[in-house]
PDB file of N, CA, C and O in Angstrom:
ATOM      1  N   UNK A   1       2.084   7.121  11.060  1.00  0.00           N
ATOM      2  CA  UNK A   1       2.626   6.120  10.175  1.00  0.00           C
ATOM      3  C   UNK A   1       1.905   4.810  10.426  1.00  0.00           C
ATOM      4  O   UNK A   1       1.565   4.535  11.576  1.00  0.00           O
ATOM      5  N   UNK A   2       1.661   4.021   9.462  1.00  0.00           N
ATOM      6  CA  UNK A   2       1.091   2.707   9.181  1.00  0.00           C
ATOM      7  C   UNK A   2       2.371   2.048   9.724  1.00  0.00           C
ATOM      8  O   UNK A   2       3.444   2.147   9.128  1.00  0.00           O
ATOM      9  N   UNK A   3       2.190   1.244  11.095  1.00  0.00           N
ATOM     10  CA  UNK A   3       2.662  -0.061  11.177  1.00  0.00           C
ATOM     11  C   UNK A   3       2.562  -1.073  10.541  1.00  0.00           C
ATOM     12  O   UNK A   3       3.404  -1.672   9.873  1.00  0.00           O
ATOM     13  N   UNK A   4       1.435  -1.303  10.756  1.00  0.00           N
ATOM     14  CA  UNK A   4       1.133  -2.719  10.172  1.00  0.00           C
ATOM     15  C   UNK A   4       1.893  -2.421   8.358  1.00  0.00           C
ATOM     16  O   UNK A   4       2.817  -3.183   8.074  1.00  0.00           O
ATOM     17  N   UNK A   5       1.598  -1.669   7.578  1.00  0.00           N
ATOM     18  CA  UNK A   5       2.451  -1.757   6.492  1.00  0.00           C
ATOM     19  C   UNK A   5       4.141  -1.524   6.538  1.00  0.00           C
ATOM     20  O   UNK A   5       4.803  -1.852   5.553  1.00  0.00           O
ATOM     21  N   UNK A   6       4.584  -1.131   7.346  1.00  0.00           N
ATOM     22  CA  UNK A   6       6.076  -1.478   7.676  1.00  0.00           C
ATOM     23  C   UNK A   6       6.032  -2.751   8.013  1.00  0.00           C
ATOM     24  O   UNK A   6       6.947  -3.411   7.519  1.00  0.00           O
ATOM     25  N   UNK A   7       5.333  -3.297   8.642  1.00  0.00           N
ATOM     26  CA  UNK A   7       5.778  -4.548   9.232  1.00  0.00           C
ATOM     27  C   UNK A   7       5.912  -5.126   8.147  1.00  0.00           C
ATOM     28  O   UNK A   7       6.952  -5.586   7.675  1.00  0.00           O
ATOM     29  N   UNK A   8       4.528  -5.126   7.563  1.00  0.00           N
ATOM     30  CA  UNK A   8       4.609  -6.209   5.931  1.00  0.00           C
ATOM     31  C   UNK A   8       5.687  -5.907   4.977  1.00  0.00           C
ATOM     32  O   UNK A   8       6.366  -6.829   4.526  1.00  0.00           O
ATOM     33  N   UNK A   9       5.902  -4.653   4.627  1.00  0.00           N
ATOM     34  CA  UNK A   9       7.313  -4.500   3.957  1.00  0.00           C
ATOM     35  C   UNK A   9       8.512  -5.440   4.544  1.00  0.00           C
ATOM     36  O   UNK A   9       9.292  -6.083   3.842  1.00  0.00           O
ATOM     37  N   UNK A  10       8.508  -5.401   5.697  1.00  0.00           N
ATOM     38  CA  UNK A  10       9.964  -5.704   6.254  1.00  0.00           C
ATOM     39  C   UNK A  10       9.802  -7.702   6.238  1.00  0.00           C
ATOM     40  O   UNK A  10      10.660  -8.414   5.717  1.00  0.00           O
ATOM     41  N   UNK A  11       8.999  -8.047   6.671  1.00  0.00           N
ATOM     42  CA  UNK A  11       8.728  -9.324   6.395  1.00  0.00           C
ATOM     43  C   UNK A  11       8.730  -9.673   5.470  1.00  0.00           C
ATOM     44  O   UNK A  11       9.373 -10.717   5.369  1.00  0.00           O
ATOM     45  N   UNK A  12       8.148  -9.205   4.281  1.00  0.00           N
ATOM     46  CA  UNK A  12       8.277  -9.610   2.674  1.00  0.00           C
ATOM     47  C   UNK A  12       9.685  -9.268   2.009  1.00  0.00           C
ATOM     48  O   UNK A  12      10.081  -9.595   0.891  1.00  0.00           O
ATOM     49  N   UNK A  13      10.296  -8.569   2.929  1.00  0.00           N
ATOM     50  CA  UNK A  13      11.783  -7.906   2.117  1.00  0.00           C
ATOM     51  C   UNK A  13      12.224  -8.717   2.674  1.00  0.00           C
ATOM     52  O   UNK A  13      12.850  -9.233   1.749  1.00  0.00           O
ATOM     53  N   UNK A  14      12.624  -9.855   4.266  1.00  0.00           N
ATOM     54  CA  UNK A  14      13.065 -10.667   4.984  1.00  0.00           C
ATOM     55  C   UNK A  14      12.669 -12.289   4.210  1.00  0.00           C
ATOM     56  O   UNK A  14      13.477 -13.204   4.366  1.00  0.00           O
ATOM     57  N   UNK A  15      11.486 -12.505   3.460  1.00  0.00           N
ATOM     58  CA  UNK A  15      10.759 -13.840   2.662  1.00  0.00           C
ATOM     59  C   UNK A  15      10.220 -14.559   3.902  1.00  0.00           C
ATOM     60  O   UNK A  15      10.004 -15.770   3.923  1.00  0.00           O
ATOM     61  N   UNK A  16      10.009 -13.700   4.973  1.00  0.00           N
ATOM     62  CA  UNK A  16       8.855 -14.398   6.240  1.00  0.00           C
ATOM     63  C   UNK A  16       7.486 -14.352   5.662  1.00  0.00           C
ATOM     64  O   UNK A  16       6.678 -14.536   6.573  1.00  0.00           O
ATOM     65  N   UNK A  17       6.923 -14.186   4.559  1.00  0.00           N
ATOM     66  CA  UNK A  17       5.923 -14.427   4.548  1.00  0.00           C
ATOM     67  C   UNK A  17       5.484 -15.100   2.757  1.00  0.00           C
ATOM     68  O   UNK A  17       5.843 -14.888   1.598  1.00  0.00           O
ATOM     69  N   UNK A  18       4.870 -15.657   3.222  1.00  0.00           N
ATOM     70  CA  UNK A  18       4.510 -16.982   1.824  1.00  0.00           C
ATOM     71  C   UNK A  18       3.428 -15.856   0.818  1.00  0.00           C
ATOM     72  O   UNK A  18       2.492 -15.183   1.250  1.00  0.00           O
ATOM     73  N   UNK A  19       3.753 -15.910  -0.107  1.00  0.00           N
ATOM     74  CA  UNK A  19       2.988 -15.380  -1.425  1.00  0.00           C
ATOM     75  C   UNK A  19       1.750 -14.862  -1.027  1.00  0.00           C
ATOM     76  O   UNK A  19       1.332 -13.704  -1.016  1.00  0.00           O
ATOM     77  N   UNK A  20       1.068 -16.278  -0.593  1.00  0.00           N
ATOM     78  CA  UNK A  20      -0.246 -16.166  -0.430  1.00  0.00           C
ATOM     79  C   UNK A  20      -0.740 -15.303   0.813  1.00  0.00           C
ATOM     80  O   UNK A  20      -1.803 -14.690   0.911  1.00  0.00           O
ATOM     81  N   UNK A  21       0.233 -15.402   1.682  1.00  0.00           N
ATOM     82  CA  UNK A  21      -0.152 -14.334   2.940  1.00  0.00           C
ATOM     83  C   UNK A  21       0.438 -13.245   2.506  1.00  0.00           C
ATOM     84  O   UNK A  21      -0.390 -12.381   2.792  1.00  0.00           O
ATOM     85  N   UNK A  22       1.310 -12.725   2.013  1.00  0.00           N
ATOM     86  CA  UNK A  22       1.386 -11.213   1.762  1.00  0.00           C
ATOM     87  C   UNK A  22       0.434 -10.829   1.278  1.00  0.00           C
ATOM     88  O   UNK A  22      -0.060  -9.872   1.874  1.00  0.00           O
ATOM     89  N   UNK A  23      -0.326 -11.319   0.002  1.00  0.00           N
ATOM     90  CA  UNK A  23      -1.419 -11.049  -0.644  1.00  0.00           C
ATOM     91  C   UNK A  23      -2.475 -10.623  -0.131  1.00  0.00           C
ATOM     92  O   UNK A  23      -3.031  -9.582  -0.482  1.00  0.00           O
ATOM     93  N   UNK A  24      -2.967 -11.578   0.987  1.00  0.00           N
ATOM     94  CA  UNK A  24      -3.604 -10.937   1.611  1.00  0.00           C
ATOM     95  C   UNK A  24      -3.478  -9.672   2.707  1.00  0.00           C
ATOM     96  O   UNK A  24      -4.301  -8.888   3.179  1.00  0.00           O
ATOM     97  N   UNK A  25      -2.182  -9.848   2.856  1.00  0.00           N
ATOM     98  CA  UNK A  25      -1.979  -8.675   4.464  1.00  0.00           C
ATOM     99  C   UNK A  25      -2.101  -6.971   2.932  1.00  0.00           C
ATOM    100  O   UNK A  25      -2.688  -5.891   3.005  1.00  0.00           O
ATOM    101  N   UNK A  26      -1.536  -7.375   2.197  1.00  0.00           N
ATOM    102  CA  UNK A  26      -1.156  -6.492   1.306  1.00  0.00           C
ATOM    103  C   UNK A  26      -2.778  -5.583   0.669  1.00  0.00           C
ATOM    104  O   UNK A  26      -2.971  -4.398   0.399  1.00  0.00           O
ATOM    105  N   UNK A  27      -3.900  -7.072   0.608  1.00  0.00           N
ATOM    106  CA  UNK A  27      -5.330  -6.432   0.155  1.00  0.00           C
ATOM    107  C   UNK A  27      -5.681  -5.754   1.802  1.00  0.00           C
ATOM    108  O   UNK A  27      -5.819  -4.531   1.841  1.00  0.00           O
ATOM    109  N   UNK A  28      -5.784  -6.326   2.768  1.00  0.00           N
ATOM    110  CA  UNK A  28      -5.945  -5.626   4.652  1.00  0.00           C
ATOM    111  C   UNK A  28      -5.787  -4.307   4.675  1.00  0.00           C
ATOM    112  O   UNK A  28      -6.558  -3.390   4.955  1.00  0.00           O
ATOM    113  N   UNK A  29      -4.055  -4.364   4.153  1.00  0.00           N
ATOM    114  CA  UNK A  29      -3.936  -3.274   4.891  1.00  0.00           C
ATOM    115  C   UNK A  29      -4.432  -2.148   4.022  1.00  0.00           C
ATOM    116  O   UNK A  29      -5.089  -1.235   4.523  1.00  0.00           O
ATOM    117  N   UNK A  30      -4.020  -2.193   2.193  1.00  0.00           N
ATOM    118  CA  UNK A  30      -4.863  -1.307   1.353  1.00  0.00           C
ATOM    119  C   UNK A  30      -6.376  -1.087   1.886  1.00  0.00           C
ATOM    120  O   UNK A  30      -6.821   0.056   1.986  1.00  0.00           O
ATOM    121  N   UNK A  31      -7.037  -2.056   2.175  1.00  0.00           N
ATOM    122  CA  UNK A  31      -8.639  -1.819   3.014  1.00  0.00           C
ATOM    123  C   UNK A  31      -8.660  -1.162   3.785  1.00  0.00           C
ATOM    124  O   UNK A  31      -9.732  -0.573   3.924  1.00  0.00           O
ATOM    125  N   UNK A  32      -7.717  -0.881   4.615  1.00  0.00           N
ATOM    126  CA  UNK A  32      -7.688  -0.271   5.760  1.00  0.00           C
ATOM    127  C   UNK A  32      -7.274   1.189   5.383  1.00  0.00           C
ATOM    128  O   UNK A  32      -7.729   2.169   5.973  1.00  0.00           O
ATOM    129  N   UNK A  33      -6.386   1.260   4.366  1.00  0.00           N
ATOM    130  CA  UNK A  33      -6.289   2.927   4.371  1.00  0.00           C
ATOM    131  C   UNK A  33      -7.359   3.634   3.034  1.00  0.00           C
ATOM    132  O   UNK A  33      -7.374   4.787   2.604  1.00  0.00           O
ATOM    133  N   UNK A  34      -7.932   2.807   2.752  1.00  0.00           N
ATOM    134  CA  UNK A  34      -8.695   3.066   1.749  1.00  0.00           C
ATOM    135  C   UNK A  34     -10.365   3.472   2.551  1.00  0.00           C
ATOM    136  O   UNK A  34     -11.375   2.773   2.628  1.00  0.00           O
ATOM    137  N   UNK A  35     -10.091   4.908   3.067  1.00  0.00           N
ATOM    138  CA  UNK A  35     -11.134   5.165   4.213  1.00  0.00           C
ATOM    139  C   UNK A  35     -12.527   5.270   3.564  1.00  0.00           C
ATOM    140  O   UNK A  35     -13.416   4.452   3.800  1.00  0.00           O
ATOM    141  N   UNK A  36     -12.627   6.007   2.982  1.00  0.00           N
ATOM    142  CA  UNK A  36     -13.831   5.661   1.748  1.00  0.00           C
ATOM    143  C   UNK A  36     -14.341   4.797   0.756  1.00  0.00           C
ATOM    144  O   UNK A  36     -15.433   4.829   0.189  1.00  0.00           O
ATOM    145  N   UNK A  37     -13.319   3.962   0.618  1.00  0.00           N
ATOM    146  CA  UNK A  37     -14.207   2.465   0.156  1.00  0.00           C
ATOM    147  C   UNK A  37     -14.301   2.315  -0.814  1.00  0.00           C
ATOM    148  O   UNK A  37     -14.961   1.349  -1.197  1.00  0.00           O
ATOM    149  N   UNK A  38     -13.724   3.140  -1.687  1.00  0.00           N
ATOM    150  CA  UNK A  38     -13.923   3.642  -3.393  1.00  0.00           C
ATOM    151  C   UNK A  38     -13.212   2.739  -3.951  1.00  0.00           C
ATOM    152  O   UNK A  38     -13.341   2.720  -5.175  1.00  0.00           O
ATOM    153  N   UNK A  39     -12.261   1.714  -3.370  1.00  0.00           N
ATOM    154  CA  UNK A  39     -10.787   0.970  -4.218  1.00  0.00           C
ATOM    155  C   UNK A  39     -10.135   1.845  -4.284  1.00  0.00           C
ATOM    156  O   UNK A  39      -9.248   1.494  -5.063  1.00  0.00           O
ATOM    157  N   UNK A  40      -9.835   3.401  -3.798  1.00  0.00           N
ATOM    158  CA  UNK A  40      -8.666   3.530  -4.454  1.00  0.00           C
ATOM    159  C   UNK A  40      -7.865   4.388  -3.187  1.00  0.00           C
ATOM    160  O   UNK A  40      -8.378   4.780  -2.139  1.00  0.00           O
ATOM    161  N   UNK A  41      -6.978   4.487  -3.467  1.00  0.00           N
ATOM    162  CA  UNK A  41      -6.129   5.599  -2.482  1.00  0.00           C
ATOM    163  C   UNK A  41      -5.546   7.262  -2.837  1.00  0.00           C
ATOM    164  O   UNK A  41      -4.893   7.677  -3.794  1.00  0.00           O
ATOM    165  N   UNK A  42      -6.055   7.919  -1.712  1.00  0.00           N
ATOM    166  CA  UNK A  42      -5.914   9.364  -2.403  1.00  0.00           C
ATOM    167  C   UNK A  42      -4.888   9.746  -1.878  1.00  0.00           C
ATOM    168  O   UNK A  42      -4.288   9.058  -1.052  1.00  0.00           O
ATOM    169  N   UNK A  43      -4.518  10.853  -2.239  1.00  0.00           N
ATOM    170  CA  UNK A  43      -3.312  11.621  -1.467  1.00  0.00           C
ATOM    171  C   UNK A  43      -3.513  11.572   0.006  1.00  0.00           C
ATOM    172  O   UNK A  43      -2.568  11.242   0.722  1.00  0.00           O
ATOM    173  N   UNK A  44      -4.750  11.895   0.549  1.00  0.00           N
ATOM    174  CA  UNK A  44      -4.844  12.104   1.817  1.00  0.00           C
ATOM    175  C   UNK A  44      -4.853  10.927   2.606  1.00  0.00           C
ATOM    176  O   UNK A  44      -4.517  10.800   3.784  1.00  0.00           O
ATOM    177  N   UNK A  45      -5.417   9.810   1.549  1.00  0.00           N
ATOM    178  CA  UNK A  45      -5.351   8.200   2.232  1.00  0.00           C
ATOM    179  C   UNK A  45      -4.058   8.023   2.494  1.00  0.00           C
ATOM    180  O   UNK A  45      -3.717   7.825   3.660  1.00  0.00           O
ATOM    181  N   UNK A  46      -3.477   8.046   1.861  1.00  0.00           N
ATOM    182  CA  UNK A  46      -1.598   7.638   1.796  1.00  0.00           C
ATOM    183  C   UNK A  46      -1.034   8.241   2.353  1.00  0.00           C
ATOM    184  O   UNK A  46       0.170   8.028   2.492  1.00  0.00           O
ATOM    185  N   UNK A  47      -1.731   9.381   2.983  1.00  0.00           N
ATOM    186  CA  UNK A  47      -0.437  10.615   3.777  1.00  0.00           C
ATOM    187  C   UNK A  47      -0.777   9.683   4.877  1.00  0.00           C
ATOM    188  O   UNK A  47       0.189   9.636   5.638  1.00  0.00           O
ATOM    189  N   UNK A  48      -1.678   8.972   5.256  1.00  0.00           N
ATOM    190  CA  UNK A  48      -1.475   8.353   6.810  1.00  0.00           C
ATOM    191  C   UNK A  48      -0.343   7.176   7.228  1.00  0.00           C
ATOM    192  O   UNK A  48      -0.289   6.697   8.361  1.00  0.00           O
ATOM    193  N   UNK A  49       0.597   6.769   6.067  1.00  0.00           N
ATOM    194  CA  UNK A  49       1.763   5.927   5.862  1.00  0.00           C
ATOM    195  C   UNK A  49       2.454   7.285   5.387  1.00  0.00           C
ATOM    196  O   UNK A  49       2.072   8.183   4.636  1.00  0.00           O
ATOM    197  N   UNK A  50       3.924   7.027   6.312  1.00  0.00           N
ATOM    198  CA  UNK A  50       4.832   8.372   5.705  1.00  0.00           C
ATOM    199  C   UNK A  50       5.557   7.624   4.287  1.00  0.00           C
ATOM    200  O   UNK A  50       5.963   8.388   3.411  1.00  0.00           O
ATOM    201  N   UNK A  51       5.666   6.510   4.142  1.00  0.00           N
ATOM    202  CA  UNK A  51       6.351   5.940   3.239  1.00  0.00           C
ATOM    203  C   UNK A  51       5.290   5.835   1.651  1.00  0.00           C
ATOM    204  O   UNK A  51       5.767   5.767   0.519  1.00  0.00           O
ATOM    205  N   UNK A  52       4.257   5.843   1.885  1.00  0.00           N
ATOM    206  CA  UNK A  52       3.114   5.756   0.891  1.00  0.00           C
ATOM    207  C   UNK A  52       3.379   7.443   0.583  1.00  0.00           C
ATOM    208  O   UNK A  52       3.907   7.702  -0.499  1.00  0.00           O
ATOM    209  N   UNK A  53       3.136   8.240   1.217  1.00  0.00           N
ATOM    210  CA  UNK A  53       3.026   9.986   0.901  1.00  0.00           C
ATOM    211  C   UNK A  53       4.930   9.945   0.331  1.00  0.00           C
ATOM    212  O   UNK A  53       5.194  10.165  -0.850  1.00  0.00           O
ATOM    213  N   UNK A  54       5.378   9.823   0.743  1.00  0.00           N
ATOM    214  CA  UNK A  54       6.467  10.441   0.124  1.00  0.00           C
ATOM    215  C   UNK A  54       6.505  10.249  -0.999  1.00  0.00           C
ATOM    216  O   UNK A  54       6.878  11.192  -1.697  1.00  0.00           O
ATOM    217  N   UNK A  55       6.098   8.810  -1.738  1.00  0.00           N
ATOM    218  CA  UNK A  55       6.290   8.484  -2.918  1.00  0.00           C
ATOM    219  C   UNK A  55       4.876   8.043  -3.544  1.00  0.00           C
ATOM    220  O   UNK A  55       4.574   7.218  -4.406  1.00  0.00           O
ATOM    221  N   UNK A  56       4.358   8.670  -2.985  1.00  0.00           N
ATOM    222  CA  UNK A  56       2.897   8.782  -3.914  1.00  0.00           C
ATOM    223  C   UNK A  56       3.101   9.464  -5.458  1.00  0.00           C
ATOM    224  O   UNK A  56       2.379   8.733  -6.137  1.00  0.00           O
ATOM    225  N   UNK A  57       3.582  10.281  -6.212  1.00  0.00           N
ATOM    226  CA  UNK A  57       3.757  10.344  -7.577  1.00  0.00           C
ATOM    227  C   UNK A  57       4.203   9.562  -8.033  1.00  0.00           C
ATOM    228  O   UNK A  57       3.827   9.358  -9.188  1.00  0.00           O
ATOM    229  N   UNK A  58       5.308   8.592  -7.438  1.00  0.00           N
ATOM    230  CA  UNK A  58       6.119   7.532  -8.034  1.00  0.00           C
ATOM    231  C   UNK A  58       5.389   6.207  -8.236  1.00  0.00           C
ATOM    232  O   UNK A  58       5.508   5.404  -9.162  1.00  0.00           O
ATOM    233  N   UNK A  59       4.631   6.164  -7.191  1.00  0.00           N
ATOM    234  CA  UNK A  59       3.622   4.997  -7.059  1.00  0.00           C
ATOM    235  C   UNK A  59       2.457   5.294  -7.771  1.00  0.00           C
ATOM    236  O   UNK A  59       2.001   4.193  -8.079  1.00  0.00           O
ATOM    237  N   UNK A  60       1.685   6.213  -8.226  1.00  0.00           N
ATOM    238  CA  UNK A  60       1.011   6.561  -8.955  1.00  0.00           C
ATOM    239  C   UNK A  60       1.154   6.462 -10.494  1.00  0.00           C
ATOM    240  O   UNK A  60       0.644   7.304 -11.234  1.00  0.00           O
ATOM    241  N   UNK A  61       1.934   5.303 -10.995  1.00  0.00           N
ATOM    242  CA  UNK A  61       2.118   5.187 -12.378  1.00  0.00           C
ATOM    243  C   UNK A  61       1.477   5.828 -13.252  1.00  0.00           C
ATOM    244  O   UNK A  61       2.150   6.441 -14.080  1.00  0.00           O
ATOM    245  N   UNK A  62       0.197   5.879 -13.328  1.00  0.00           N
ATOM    246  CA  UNK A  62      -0.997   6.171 -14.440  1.00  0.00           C
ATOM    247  C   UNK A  62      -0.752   7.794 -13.966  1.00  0.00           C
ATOM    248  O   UNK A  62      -0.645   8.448 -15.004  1.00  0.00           O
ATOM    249  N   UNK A  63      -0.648   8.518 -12.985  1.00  0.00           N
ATOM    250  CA  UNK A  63      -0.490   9.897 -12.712  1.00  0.00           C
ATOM    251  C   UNK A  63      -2.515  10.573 -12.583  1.00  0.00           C
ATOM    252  O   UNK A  63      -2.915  11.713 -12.817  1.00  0.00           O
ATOM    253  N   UNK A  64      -3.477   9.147 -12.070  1.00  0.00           N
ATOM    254  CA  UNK A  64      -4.805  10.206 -12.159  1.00  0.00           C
ATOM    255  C   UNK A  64      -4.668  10.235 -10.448  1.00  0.00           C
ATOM    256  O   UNK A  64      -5.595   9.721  -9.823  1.00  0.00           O
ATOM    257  N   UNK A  65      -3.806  10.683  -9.874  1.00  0.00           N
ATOM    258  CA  UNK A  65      -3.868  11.327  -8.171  1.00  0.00           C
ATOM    259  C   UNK A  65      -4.869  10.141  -7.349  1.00  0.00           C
ATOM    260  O   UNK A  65      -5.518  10.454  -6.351  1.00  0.00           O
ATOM    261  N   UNK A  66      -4.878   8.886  -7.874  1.00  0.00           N
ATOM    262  CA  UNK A  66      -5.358   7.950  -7.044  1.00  0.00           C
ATOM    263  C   UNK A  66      -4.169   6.208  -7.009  1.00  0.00           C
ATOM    264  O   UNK A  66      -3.421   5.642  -7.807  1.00  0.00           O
ATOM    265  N   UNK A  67      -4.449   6.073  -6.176  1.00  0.00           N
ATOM    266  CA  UNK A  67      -3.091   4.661  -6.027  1.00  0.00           C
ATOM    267  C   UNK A  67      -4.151   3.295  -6.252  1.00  0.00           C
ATOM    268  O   UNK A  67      -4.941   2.869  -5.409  1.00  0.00           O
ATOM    269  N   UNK A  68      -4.001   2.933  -7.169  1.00  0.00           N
ATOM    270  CA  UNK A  68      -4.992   1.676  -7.807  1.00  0.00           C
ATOM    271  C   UNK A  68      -4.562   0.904  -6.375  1.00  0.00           C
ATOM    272  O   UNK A  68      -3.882   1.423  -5.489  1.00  0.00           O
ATOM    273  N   UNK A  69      -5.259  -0.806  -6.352  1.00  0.00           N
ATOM    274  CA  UNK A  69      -4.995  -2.098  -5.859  1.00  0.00           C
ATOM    275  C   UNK A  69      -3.580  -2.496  -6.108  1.00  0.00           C
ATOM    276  O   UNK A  69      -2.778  -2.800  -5.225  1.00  0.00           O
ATOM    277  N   UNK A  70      -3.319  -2.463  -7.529  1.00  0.00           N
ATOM    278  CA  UNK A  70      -2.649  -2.873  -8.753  1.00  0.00           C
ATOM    279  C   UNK A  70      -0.642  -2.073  -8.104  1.00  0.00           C
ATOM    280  O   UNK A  70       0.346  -2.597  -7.590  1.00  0.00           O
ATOM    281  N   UNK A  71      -1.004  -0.622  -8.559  1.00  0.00           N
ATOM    282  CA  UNK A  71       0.164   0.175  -7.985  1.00  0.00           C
ATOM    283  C   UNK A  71       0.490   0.082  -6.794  1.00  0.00           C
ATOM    284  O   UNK A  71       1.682  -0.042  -6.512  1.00  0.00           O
ATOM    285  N   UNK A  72      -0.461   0.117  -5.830  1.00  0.00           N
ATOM    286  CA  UNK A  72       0.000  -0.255  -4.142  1.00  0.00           C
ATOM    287  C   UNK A  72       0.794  -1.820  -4.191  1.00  0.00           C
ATOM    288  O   UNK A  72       1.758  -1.985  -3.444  1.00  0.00           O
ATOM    289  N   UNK A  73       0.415  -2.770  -4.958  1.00  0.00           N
ATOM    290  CA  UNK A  73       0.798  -4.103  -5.156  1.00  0.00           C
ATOM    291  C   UNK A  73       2.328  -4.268  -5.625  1.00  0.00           C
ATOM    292  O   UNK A  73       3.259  -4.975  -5.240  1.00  0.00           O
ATOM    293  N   UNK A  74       2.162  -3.267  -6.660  1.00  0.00           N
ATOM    294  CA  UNK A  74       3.915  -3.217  -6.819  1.00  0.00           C
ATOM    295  C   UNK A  74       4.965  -2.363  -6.162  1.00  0.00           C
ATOM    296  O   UNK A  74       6.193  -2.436  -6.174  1.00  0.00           O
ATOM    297  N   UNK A  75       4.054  -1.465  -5.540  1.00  0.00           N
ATOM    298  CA  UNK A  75       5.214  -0.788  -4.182  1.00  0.00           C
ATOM    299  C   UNK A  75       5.491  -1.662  -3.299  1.00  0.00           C
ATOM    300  O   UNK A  75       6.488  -1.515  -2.591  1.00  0.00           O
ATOM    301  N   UNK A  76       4.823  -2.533  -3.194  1.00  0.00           N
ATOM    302  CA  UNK A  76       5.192  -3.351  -1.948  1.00  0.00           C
ATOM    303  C   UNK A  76       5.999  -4.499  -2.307  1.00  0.00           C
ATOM    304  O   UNK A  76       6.769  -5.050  -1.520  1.00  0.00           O
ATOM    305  N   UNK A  77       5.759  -4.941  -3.820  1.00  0.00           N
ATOM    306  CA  UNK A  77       6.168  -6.329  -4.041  1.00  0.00           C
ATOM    307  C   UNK A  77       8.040  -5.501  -4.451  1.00  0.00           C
ATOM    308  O   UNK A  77       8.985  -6.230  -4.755  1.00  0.00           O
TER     309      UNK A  77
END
């Protein structure tokens, strides 16, 4: 499981963190599970957060089996 993205959930659900810094922890940590570099997140990227894999179809709005910038942005927000 992704810490660092629990943490940011729980801080942004708490309002410890200002707009502008979620934004960025929010582009980090997507960088970080985005192991191939493509922008996007695959099933297998997201299985490394248990909270990203569980609801990867749900978060996958558009349904093409990749998690945009955009969709990761509103799971979190």
């Amino acid at each position: 499981m992704n810490n660092r993205f629990l943490v940011i959930s729980s801080l942004a659900a708490l309002g410890f963190l200002s707009a502008s810094a979620l934004a960025m922890d929010v582009q980090a940590t997507f960088n970080e599970l985005d192991k191939d570099s493509n922008g996007t997140l695959s099933e297998a990227e997201a299985g490394e957060d248990a909270v990203l894999h569980e609801n990867f179809s749900q978060i996958d709005t558009n349904q093409d089996g990749q998690l945009s910038l955009n969709e990761f942005k509103k799971f979190i927000q």
